[in-house]
C-alpha positions in Angstrom: -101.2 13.8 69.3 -101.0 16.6 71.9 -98.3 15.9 74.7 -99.1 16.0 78.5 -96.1 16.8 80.5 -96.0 14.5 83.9 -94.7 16.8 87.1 -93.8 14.8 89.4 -93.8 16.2 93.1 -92.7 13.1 95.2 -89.4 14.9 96.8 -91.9 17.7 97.8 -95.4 17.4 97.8 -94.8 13.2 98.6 -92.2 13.9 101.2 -94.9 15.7 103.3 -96.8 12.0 104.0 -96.2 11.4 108.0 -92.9 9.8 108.4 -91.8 9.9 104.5 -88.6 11.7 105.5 -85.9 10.9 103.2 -82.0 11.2 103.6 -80.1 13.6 100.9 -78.8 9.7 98.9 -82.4 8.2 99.2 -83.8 11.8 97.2 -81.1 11.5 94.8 -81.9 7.9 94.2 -85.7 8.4 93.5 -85.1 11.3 91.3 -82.3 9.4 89.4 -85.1 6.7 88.9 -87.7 9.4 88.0 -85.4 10.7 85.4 -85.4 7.0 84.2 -88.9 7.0 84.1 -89.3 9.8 82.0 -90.7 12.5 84.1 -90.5 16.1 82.1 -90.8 18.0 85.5 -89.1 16.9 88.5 -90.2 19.6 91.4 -87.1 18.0 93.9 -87.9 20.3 96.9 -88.6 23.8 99.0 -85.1 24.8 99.6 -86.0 28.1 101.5 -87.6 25.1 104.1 -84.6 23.7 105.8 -80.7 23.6 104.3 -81.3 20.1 103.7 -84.2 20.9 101.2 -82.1 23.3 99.9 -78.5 20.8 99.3 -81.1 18.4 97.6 -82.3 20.8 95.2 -79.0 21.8 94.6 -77.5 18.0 94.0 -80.4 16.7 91.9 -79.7 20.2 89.7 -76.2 19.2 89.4 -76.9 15.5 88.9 -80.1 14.7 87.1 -79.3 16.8 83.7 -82.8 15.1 81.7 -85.7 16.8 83.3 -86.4 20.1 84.1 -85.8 20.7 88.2 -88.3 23.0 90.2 -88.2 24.3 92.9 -91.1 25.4 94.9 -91.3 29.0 96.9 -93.6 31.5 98.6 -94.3 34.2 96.6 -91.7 35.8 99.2 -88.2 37.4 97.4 -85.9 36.0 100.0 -87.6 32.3 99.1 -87.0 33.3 95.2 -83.7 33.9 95.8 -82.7 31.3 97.5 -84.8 28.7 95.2 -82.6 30.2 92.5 -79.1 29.8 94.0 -80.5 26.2 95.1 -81.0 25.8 91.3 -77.9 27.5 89.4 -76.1 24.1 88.3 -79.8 23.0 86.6 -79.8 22.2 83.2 -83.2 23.6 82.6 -84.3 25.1 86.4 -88.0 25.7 87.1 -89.2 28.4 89.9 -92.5 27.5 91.1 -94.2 30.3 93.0 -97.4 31.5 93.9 -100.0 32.2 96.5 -103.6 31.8 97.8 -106.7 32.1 95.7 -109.5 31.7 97.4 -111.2 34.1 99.5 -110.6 31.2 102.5 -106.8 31.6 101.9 -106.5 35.2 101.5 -108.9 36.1 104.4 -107.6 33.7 107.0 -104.2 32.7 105.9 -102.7 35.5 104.1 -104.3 38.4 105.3 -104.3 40.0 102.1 -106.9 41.6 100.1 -107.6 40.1 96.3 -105.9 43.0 94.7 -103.0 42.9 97.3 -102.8 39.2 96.5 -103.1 39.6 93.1 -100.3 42.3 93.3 -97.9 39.8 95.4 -98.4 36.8 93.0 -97.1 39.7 90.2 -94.3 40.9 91.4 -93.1 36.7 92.7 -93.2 36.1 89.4 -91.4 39.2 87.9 -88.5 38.7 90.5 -88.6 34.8 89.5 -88.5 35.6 86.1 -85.2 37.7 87.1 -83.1 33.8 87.9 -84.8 31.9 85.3 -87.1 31.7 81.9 -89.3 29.1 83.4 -91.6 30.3 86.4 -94.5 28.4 87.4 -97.2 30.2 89.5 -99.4 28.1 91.7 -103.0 29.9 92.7 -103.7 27.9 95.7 -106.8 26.4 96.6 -108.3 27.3 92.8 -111.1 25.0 93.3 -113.0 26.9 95.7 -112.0 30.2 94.7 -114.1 33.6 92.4 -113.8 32.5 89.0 -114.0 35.9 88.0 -110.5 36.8 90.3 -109.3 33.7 89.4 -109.3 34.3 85.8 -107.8 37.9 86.4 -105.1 36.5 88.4 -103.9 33.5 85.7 -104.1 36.8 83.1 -101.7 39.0 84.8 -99.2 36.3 86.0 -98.9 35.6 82.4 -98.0 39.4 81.7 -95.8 39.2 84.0 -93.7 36.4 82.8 -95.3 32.7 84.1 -95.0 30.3 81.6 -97.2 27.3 83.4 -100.3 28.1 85.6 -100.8 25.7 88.0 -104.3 25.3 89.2 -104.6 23.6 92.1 -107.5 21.3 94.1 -105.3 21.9 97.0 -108.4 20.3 99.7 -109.7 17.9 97.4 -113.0 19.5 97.2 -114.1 19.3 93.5 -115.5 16.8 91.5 -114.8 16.2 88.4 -117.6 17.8 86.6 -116.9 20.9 88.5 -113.0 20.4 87.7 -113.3 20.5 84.4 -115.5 23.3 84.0 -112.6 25.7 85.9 -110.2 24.7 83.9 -112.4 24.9 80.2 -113.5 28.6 82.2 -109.9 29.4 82.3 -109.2 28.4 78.6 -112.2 30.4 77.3 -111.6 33.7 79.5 -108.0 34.3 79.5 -107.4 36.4 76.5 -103.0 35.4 77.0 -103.7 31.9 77.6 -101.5 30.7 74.3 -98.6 32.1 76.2 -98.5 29.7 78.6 -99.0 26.1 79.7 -102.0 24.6 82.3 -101.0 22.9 84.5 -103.2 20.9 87.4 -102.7 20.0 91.1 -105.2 17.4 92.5 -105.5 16.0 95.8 -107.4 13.0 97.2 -109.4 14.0 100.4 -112.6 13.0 98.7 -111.0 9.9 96.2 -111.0 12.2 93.5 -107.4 13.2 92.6 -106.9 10.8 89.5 -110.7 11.4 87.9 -110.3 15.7 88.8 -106.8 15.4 87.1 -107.8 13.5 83.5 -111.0 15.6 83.6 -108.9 18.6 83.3 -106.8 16.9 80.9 -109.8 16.7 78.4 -110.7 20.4 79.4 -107.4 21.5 77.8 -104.2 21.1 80.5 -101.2 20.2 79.2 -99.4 19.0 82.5 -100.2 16.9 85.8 -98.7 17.0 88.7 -98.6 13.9 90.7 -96.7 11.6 92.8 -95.8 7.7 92.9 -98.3 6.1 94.6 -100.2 8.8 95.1 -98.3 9.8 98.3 -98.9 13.4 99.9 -100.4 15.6 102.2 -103.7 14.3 104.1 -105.5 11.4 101.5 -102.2 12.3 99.1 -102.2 13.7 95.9 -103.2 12.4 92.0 -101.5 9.0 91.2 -98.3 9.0 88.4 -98.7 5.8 87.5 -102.8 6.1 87.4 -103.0 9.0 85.5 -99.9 8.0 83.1 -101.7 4.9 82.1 -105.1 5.7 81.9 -104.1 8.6 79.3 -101.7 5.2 77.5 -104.9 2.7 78.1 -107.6 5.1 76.2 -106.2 6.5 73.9 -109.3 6.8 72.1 -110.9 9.2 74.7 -108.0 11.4 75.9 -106.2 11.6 72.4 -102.8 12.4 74.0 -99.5 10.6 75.3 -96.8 11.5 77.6 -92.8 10.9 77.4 -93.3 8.3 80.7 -91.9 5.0 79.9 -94.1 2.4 81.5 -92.2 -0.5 81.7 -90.4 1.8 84.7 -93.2 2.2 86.3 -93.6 -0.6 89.1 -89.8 -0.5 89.8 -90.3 3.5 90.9 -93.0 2.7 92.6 -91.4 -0.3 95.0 -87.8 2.1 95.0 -90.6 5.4 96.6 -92.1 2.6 98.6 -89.2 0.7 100.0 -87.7 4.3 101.1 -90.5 6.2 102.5 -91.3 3.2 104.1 -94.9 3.8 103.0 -96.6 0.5 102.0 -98.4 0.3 98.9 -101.8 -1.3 99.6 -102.9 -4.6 97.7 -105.7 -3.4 96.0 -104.0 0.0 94.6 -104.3 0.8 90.7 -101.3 -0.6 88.9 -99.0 -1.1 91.3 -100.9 -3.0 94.0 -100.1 -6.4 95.0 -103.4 -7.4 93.3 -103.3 -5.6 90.6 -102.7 -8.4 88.3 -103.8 -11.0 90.5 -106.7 -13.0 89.7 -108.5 -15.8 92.6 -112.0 -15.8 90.9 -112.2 -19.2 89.1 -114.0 -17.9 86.2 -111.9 -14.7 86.0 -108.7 -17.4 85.9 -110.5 -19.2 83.3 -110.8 -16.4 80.9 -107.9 -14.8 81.5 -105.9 -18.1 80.9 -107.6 -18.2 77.7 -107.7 -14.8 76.5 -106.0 -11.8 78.8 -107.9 -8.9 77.4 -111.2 -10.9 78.9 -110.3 -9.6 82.1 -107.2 -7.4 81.9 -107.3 -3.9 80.1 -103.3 -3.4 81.1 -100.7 -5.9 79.5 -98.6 -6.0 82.9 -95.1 -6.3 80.7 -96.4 -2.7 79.6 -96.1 -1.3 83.6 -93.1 -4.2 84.4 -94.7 -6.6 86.3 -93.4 -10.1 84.4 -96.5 -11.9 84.4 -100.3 -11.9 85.6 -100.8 -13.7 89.0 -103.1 -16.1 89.1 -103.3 -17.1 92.7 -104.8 -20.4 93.9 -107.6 -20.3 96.5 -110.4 -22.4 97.6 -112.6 -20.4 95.0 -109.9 -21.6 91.7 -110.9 -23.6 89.6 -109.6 -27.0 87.8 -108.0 -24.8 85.2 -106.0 -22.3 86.8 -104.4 -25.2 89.3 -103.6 -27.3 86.2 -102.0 -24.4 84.2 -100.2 -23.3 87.0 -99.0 -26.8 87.8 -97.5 -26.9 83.7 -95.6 -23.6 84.4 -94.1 -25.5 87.8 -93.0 -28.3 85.2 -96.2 -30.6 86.4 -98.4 -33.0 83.6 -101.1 -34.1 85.1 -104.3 -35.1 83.4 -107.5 -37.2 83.7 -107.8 -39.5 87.0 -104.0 -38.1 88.4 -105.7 -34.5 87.7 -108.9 -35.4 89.7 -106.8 -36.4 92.8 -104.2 -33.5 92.9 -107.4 -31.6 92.5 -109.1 -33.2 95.3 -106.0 -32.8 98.1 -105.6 -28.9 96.4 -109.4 -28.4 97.6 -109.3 -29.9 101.1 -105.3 -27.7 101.5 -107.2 -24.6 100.1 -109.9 -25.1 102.4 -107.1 -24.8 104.9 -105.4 -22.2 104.0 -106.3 -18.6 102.5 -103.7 -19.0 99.4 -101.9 -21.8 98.4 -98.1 -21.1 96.9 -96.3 -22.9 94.2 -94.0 -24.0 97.5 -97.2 -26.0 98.9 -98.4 -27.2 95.1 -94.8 -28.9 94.7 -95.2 -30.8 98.0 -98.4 -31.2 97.3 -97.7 -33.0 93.9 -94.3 -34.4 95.3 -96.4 -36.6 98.0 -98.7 -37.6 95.3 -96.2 -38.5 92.9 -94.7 -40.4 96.0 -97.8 -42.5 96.3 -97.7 -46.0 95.8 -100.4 -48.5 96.1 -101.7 -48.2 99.5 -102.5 -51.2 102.1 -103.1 -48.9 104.7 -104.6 -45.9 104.5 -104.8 -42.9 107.3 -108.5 -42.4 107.8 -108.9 -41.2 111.9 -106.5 -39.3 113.3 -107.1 -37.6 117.0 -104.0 -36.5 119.2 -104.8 -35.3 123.1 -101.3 -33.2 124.6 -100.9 -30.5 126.5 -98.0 -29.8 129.3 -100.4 -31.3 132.2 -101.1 -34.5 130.0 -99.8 -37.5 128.5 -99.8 -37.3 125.0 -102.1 -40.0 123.2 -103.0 -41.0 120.1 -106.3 -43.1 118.7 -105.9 -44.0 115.1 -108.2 -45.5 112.5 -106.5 -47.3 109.4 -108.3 -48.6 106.1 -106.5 -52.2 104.9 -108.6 -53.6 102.2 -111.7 -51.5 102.9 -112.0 -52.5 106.6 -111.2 -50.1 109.2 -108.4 -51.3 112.0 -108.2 -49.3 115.0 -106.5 -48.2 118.5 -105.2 -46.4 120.8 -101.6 -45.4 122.4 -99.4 -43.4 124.7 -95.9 -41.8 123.8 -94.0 -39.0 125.2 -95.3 -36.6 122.9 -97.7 -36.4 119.8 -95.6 -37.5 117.5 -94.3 -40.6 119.5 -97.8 -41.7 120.4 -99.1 -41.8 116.8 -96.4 -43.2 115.7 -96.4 -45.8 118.4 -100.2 -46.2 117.5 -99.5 -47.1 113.9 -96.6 -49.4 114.8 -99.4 -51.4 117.2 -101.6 -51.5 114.2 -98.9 -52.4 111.3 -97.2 -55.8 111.8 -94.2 -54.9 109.8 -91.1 -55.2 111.4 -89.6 -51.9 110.7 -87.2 -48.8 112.4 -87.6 -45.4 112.5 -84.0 -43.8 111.3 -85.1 -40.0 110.5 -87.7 -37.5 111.4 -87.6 -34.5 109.7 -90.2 -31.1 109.6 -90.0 -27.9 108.2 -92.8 -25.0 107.5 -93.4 -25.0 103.0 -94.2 -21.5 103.2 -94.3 -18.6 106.0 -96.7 -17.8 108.4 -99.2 -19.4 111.1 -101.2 -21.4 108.6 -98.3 -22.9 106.9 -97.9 -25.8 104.8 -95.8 -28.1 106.8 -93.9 -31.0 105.0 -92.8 -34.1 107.1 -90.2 -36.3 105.7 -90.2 -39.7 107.7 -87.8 -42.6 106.7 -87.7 -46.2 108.1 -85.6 -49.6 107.7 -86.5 -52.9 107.3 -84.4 -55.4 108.8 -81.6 -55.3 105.7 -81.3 -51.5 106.5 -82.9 -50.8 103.5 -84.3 -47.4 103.5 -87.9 -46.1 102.7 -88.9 -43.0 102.5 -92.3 -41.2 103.5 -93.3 -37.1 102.8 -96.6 -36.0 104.2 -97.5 -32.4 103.4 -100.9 -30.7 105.6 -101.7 -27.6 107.8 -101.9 -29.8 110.8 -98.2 -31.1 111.8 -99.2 -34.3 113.2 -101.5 -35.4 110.3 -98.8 -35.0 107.8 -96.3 -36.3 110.3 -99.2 -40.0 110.4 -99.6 -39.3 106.4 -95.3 -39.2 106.0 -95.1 -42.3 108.5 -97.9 -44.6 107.1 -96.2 -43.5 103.3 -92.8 -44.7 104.3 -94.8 -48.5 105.8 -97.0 -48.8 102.6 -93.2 -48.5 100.2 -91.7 -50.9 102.7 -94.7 -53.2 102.6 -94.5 -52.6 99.1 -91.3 -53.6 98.1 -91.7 -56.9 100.1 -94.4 -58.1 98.3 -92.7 -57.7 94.8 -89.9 -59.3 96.3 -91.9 -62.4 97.1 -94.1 -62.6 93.9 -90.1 -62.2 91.9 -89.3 -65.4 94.5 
């Protein structure tokens, strides 16, 4: 099976994302990791840019002694040489050199004619070739330039001693039907193509990095070069981790592998993440938040059934431990009860119906509810003993100009008891409001609140615990969005075990 060699351009190409400016330890850590990851070609920098481009390039050579370490130039001597002092500790060092292509580039930027272009880009690579065995030569902007030239350049590089062509979509321009046409045009019509590798360079102004890459992949390159994350200039460049597994998903089409172990894949992409400061967006292929996620009751059901039915990645394969099947108002009875077994929860028939029932009403509440709310959720229910009153009407006026009330309608025996009260604050007045309904001598010894899980629409869990007259303690949780209803729900609890525990004391009498 043919092998595709992964270039990975993060420390370079990735580094030039607005505000991705790492420190010398931070580039040494992600190309540590990369190295880990299995990345053939790790391009760690431009170290005729800045000395600190330079000392990186120079401590990843010395350090990272498992993947061959480029450095990129000008096709400019003084930014060969330096490149290759930059790389002289490298186990196997990599010049990458090269210049404009397109008429665009050559008549704006450069300046240059094609054939004083073409003669530059010659005589980079016969200096490069000078320092090292391994020259790469980039012809920039490929995608919009004369095939005809562009075939004539990729020819006489190779003469001159390049041993990987990179062919670059530097603006994202092409699609891929177009993409891999150049790069099947470029195998057909360079007569010293067997001498050296293909190489290709996508960006993603136009979302078509990833698709532009595999298409010229099928049409006969041999390496990508690509980023975590897909970081990079403007829209960023082709996605490793994209790329990597789509080649390891279809097999079938692409007929090739690569040396990447996947299983690294999601820890380099949080480690590039968490240091460029660069979020990864939820929705992102392989790596996003949601990648793995499922809301959709149907999709939980199948997938809780059989993976494949929905997911084409095993997520163990890119190290993500698990698929995440995350409980909204759109889940179904399914995924809550399976997801209630993996918290240690059996709940089944009528007990399954209610839990049901109060996960509906909180996920109408809320946009996701997390394990933290289910295990209150199911911890009140558990809680539940047989009611005599039950909170039906709940509505609590305050404000800093008023004095907090409270009116409150309770169910005993199917008929509804109401009224009305005052306190010093919402709490106190539906408190007070239940006491003036409930004829139970009780106290109240502890009040206690605190937010389940983070954020404005929080589940918030009241713990309320009373006394009878002996000091004997019982204890009330009421779990809801709305502080004060599970503050009436904890309260009423706590009466109902106290009223509880009387009775059985009388029928033992």
């Amino acid at each position: 099976m043919r092998k595709i060699a992964i270039f990975d351009t993060t420390l370079r190409d990735g580094e030039q994302s607005p505000g991705a400016s790492l420190s010398m330890d931070e580039k040494l850590e992600i190309a540590r990791q990369l190295a880990r990851l299995g990345v053939d070609i790790i391009e760690a920098g431009f170290p005729a840019s800045s000395p600190g481009d330079f000392d990186a390039v120079r401590r990843i050579s010395a350090e990272v002694r498992n993947a061959t370490i480029c450095a990129l130039t000008r096709a400019v001597p003084k930014d060969i040489e330096v490149a290759a002092d930059a790389l002289k500790n490298a186990a196997r060092p990599r010049i990458h050199t090269g210049l404009g292509a397109s008429d665009a580039h050559l008549r704006h930027k450069l300046k240059l004619t094609r054939k004083q272009a073409l003669e530059k880009g010659v005589a980079a690579v016969k200096l490069a070739r000078k320092y090292v065995s391994d020259v790469e030569y980039f012809a920039e902007d490929a995608g919009r330039a004369n095939r005809d030239y562009l075939y004539t350049v990729v020819e006489q590089v190779i003469k001159a001693g390049a041993t990987v062509i990179n062919i670059p979509d530097t603006t994202g321009y092409t699609y891929p039907e177009e993409w891999g046409s150049l790069i099947s045009g470029i195998c057909e019509n360079v007569p010293n193509l067997d001498r050296a590798v293909i190489s290709v360079h996508c960006h993603n102004d136009l979302g078509m990095a990833t698709a532009n890459a595999l298409a010229g992949v099928i049409s006969g390159a041999n390496q990508v070069e690509c980023t975590i994350n897909g970081i990079g200039e403007r829209a960023g460049n082709t996605s490793l981790e994209e790329v990597v597994m789509a080649i390891h998903t279809r097999k079938d089409l692409f007929d090739c592998t690569t040396n990447i172990r996947t299983e690294q894949i999601y820890k380099t992409s949080r480690l590039v993440s968490d240091l460029t400061g660069i979020p990864v967006q939820p929705n992102k292929a392989i790596v996003g938040a949601n990648a793995f996620a499922h809301s959709s009751g149907i999709h939980q059901d199948g997938v809780l059934k059989e993976r494949t039915t929905y997911e084409i990645i095993d997520p163990r394969s890119v190290g993500v431990f698990e698929s995440k099947i995350v409980l909204t108002a759109r889940s179904g009875r399914h995924g809550l009860r399976q997801r209630l077994t993996q918290l240690g929860y059996d709940f089944s028939g009528a007990q399954l119906d209610q839990v049901y029932r109060r996960f509906l009403e909180l996920a109408d509440k809320k946009k996701v509810v997390y394990d933290e709310d289910l295990e209150s959720l199911v911890a009140d229910e558990l809680a539940t003993v047989e009611e005599t009153y039950h909170l039906d009407y709940l509505h609590v006026v305050s404000g800093n100009q008023t004095v907090p009330s409270a009116t409150i309608r309770l169910i005993k025996q199917g008929k509804p008891v109401q009224s009305s009260e005052f306190g010093v604050g919402s709490v106190d007045a539906v408190y007070r409001t239940i006491d003036s309904i409930i004829s139970v001598s009780h106290s109240l010894v502890d009040y206690s609140v605190k937010a389940v899980t983070g954020g404005t629409d929080a589940l918030g869990e009241v713990t309320a615990r009373i006394a009878d007259k002996k000091g004997r303690i019982f204890t009330g949780r009421g779990a809801s969005t709305d502080i004060i209803e599970a503050s009436a729900k904890a309260y009423v609890q706590a009466i109902n075990k106290l009223i509880y525990h009387q009775g059985r004391r009388k029928a033992k009498a």
